[in-house]
Each structure stands twice: as C-alpha cells, then as structure tokens.
N, C-alpha and C positions, 0 to 999 in steps of 0.2 A: 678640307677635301680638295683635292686638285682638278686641275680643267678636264683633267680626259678620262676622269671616275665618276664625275660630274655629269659628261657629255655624255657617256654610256650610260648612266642611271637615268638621265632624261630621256633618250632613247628605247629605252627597255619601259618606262612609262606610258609613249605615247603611243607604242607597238601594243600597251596593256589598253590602252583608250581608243585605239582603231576600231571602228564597229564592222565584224567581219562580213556581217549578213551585208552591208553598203558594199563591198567588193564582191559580193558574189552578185548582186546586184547588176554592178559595172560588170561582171563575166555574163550573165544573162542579155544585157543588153546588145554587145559584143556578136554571140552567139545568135541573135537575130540579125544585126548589121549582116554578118557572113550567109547567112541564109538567105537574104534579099539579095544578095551579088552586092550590096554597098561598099562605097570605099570609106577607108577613115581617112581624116585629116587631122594630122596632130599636129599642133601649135604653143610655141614656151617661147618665151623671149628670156636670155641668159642663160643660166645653169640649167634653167627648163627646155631650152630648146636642143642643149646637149640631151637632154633624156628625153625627148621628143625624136632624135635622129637614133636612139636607141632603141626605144620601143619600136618605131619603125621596124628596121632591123627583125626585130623580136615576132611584132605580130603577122611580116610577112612571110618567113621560116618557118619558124615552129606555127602558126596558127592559121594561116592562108588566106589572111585577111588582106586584101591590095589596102597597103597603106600610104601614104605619103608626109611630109613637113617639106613648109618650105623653104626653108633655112638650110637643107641639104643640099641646095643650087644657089650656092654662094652671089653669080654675077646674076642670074636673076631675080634673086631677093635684094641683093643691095640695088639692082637698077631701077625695080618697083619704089624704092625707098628714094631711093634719088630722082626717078621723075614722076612719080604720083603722090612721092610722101610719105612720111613715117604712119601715119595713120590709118591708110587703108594697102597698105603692102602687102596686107594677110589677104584681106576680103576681094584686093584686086587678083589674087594670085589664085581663089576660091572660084574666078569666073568658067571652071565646068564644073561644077559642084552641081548635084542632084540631090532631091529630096531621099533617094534611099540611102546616100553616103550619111555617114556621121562624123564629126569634130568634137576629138576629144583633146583640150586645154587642161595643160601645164602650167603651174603659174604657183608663184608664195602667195601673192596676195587677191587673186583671181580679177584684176583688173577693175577700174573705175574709171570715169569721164576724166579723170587727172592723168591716171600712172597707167599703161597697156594700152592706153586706144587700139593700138593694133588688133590685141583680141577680145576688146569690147567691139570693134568694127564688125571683125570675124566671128563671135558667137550673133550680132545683130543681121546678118547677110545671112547665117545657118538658118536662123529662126524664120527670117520670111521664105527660106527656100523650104521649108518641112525638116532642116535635116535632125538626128537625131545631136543635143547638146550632151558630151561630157566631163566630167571633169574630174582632175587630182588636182587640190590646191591648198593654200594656206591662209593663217590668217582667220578670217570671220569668212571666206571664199568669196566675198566682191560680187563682180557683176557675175560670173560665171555659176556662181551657185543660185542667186536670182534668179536665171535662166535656163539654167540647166535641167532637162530630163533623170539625168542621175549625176551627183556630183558627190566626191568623197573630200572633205575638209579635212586635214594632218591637226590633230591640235596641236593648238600651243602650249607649250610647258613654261617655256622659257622665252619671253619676246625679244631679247638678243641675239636670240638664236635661231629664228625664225625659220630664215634663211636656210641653212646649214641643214635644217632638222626638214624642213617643208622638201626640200631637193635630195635630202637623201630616201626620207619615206617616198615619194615620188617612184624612186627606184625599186621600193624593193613590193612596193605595189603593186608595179609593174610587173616585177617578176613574180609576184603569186597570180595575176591575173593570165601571164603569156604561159604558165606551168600548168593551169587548172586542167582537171581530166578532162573536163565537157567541153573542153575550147581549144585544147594543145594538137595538133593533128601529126606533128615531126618531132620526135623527142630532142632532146638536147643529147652533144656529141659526150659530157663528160659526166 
C-alpha cells in the first residue's frame, strides 16, 4: 500500500474513534464561556499554534466568542520569551485573565514538565485563577488532559504520524465545533 492510501485510511480511522459526544461536550462548554461574557485563550506551540491563530479567527466571526492566542503578536510573544523566558511567555502574557475566561490548548502531546512548559505553565496559572481548562491534543493528552475540565485526545493509529494526524484532526475539530448550530451565531461566506 502507498503512503497517501495509507495516510487517508489512518485518517478515516481515527475520524471513526473520535468520540462525538466529547466534542459536543467542548461545544457545551464553549456555549457557557459566551454566556458568562468569558474570553478564550487559545494556546499551541508549532503547527498547534498555527491552528490556534485559526480558531481564533473562527470563534471570533462565526461564534462571538472574544478570543485571543498569543503567538498572533509576534514582537510580544517573542519579547516575553526573550526577557522572561521560554517557560512562562504563555502564563506571563495570561496576566488579565479572569476566572470567567477559558484556555483552550492545542498541543500533540498535551505538555509535561520536559516538552511545553509553556502550557503546562499556562494551564497551571488557569487553574489557580478558576478559569475553565480545554483542550484538543495528542498522544495519551499529557499535562493538559490531567487538568483539564473537557479535553478531546486525537487517537493514535500510527505513532509516526502523530504529528501530522494530531494537527490535522485539531483542525477539522475545530471546524465541527465553530459550525455547530447551538454555538455558530455568523454563518460562513461559502
């Protein structure tokens, strides 16, 4: 079999092992943040924090949700990094965060005291502030599903593909969760 009959059949599996009721889940929780006036704060380092400045995007459009990531302010995320440090750049950038906002983490392997400090920092600063934790991630979901209020883990089919597969389910999660009836408030243009 070739790689990209291969890639799509692993795809088309792990689309069959997403538990749907956990994403309606993550839309219920959602659906309350917007009710409370909360803001989100989405958070991905890499290819997560690309689909972090997308969702953005997404839930402040179509679903009216004030969202934010901090990786979309380039000279402020890197200056955090540069004068406070790679490890608390999330949690420093989180300093007006309110107990009604919620932080919802992107991430393959949902962070550990080794690999993400940044948003094991970031979910550790949410949780003492009340906020709600959530999460899309990969992996076994790490520190983020530990802590998290609702967190959706991408299985693994294939752990060389982790990546690939974690980052694109990511996406299209997203876009079930930014399309759902009970939470969409601006339809999409096409």
């Amino acid at each position: 079999m070739n790689h990209c009959r291969r890639f799509l059949d692993e795809t088309a599996e792990i689309a069959s092992l997403i538990k749907a009721g956990e994403v309606a889940h993550l839309v219920s929780q959602l659906i309350e943040l917007r009710s409370r006036k909360g803001r989100l704060f989405v958070m991905g380092l890499g290819g997560s924090a690309a689909n972090a400045s997308h969702a953005v995007n997404d839930f402040r459009k179509l679903c009216g949700i004030e969202a934010y990531t901090p990786t979309d302010n380039v000279a402020e995320f890197t200056a955090r990094a540069n004068d406070e440090g790679w490890d608390t750049m999330f949690s420093a950038w989180m300093s007006f965060a309110r107990a009604e906002d919620g932080l919802l983490i992107l991430s393959v392997g949902g962070g550990t005291e080794e690999v993400s400090r940044p948003l094991v920092n970031a979910i550790k600063l949410g949780k003492l502030l009340g906020m709600k934790i959530l999460g899309i991630v990969g992996r076994d979901g790490g520190f983020t599903k530990q802590n998290a209020d609702c967190c959706i883990v991408i299985p693994t089919v294939t752990p060389e593909r982790v990546t690939p597969h974690t980052e694109a389910f990511q996406s299209v999660i997203l876009h079930c969760i930014v399309s759902h009836p009970d939470l969409q408030m601006r339809a999409t243009k096409w």
